[in-house]
C-alpha positions in Angstrom: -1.5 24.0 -5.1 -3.0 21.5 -7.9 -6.8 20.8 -7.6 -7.3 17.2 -7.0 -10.5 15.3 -6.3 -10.3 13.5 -2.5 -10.3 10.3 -3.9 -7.1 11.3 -5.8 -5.5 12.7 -3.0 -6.4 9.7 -0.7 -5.0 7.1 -3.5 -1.9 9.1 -3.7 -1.3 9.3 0.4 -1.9 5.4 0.2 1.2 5.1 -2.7 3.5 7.1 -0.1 2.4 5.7 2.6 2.9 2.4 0.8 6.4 3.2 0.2 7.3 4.2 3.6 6.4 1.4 5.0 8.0 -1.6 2.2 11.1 0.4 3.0 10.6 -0.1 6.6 10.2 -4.0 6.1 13.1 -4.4 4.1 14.8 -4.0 7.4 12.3 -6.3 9.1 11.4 -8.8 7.2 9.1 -10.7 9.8 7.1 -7.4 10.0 6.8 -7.7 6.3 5.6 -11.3 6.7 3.0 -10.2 9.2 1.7 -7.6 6.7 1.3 -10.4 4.4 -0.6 -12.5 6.6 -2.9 -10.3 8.0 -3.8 -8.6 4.6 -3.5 -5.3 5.5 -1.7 -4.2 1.7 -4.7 -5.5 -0.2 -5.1 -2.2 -1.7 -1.8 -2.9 -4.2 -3.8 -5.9 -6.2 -6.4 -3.0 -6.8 -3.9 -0.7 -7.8 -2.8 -3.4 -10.5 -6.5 -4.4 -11.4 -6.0 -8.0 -10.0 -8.0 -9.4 -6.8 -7.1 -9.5 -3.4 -6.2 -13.1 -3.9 -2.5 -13.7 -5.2 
């Protein structure tokens, strides 16, 4: 098993987790919509560097 810091390991089970669920919405797309609204993928725009605000 590779040695990873927490914060690594946390950031890469937010990716997957991530990906689960887009895959999920593209079935639902109102549940995709309510995502939105509610702001619950916030962490993305961090991933790129950008803000929370699109």
């Amino acid at each position: 098993m590779t040695d990873k810091s927490v914060e690594a390991q946390s950031h890469e089970i937010q990716k997957i987790a991530h990906e689960i669920i887009s895959e999920g919405f593209q079935e639902h797309p109102k549940a995709q919509n309510q995502g939105v609204l509610t702001g619950k993928f916030n962490h993305e725009a961090k991933d790129r560097g950008g803000s929370k605000e699109a």
